[in-house]
LUMKOL-434598 format. One line per field, with one value per residue: x, y, z of N, C-alpha, C, CB in turn; residue number from 1; residue in three letters. Coordinates in steps of 0.02 Angstrom, whole numbers. Each point is the difference from the previous one (the first is absolute). Glycine has a CB too. Example, Ala and Ser with C-alpha at 12.3 -4.5 7.8 and 13.67 -1.06 7.14 Angstrom:
npx: (660;77)
npy: (-284;112)
npz: (390;-98)
capx: (-45;42)
capy: (59;59)
capz: (0;3)
cpx: (45;-39)
cpy: (60;55)
cpz: (0;37)
cbpx: (-95;59)
cbpy: (-59;-32)
cbpz: (62;-108)
n: (1;2)
res: (Ala;Ser)
END
This chain:
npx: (5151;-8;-107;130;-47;-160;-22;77;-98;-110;14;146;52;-115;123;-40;91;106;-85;-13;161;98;-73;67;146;13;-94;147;130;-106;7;74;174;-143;-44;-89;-46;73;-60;-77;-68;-42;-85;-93;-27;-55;-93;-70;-25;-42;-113;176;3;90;67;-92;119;71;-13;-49;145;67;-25;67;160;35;-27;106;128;-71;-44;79;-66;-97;87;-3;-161;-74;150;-86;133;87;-56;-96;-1;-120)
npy: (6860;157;25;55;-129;62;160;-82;-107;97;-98;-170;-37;-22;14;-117;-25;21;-164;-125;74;-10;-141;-49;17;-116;-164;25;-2;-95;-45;50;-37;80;160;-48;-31;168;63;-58;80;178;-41;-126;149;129;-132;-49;137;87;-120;16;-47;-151;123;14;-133;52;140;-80;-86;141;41;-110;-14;160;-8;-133;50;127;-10;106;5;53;139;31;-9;73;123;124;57;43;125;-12;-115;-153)
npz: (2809;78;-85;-54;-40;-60;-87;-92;16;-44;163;-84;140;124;134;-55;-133;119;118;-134;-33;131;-12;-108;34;159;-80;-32;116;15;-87;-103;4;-136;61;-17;154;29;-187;-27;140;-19;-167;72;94;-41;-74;139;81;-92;-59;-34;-138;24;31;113;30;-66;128;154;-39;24;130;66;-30;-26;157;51;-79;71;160;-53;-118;70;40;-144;-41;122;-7;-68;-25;89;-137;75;-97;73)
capx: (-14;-63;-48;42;45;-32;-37;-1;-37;-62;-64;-21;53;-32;24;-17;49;81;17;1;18;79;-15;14;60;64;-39;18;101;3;11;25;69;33;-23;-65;-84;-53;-48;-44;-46;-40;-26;-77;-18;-52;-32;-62;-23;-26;-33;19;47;43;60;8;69;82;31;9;68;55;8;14;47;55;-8;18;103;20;-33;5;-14;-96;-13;20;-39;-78;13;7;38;-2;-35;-68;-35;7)
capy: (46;23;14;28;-64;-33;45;-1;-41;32;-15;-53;-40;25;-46;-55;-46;7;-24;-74;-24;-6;-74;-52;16;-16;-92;-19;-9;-78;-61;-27;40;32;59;-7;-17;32;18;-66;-24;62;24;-60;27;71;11;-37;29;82;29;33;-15;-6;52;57;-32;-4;52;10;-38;41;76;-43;-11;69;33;-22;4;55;53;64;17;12;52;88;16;17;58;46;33;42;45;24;-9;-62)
capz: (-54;16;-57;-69;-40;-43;-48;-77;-28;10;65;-26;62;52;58;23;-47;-7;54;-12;-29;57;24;-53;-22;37;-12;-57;17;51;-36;-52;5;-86;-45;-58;40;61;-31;-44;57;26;-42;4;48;-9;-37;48;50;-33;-64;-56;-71;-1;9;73;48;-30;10;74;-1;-14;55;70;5;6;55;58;-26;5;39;-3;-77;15;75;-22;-39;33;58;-36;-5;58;-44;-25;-79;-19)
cpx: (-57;-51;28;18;-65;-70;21;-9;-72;-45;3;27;1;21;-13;35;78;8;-3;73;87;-12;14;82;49;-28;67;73;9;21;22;79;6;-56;-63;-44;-4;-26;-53;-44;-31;-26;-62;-28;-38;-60;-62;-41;-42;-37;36;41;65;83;-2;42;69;22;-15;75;61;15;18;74;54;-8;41;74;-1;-25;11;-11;-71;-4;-12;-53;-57;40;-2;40;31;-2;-52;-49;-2;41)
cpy: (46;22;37;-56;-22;44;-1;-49;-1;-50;-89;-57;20;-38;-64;-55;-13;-53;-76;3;-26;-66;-60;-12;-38;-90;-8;-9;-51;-44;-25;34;26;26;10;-24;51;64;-3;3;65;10;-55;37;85;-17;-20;32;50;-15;44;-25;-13;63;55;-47;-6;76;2;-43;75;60;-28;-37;71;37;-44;-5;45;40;66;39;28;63;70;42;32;50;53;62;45;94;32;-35;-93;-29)
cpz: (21;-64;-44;-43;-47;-47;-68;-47;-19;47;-39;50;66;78;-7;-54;7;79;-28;-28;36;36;-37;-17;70;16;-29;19;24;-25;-45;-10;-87;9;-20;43;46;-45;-27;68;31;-68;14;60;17;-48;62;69;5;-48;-23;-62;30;27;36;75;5;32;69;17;-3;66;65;20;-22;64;60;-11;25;56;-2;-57;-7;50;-36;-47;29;25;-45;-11;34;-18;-8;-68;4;-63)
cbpx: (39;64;-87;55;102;48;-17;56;82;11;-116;-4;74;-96;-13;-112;-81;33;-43;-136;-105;22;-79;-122;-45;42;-155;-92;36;-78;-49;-132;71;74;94;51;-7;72;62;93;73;70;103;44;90;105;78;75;80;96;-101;-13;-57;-101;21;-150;-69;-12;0;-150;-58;-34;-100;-128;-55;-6;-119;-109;46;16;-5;60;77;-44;94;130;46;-93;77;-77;-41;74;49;65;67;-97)
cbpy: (-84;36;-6;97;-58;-105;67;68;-37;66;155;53;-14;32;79;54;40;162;100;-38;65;140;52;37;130;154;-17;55;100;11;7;-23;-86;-75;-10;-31;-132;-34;12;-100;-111;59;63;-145;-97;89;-12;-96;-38;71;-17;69;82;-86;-31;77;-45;-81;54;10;-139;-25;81;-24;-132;23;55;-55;-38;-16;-76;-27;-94;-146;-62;-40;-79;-105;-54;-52;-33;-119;-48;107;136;14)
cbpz: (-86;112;60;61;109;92;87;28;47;-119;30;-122;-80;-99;69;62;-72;-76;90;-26;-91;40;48;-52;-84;69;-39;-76;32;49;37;-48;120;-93;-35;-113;2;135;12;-94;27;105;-78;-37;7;7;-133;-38;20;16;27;84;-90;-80;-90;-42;-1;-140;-110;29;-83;-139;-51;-22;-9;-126;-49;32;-108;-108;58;74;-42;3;102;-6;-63;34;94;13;-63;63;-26;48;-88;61)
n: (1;2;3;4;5;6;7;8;9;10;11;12;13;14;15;16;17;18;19;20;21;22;23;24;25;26;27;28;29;30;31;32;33;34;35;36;37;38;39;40;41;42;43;44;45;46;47;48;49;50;51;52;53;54;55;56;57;58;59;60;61;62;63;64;65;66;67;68;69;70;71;72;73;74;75;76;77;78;79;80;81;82;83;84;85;86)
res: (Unk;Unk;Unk;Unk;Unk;Unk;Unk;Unk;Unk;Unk;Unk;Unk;Unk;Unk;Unk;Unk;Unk;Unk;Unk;Unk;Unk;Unk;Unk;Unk;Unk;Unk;Unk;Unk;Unk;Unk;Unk;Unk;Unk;Unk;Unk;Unk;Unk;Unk;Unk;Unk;Unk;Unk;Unk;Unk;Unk;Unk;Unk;Unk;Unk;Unk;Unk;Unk;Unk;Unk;Unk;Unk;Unk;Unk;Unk;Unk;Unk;Unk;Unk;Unk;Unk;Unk;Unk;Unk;Unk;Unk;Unk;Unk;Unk;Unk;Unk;Unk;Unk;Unk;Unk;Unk;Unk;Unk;Unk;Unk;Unk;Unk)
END
């Protein structure tokens, strides 16, 4: 993910959080085969590493796992148009 991606988050979501949180997210495929803990288990895990709120982990979780399904979805979104216009 690059930094477009992560501007519209106003700076609140900041590389280093998206790098734990990918780290966690691919832990988590490892070891668990249900959903709910390996979520359960990266959300315990940001909260603890980052000092951050509940639901700022939840929406890193989310983003993180949408990006790693969708990679191109993410790509397309940062590239910029061949238009010119974003």
């Amino acid at each position: 993910m690059t930094m477009d991606f992560l501007k519209a988050f106003g700076g609140a979501i900041t590389p280093p959080m998206i790098t734990k949180a990918v780290d966690l997210v691919e832990h988590a495929a490892a070891e668990f085969l249900n959903d709910a803990t390996r979520r359960e288990y990266v959300v315990e895990g940001l909260m603890r590493a980052l000092g951050v709120p509940e639901h700022v982990a939840r929406l890193l979780v989310e983003l993180v796992v949408f990006a790693l399904k969708h990679p191109r979805t993410v790509l397309d979104a940062e590239m910029p148009s061949s238009s010119g216009q974003a």
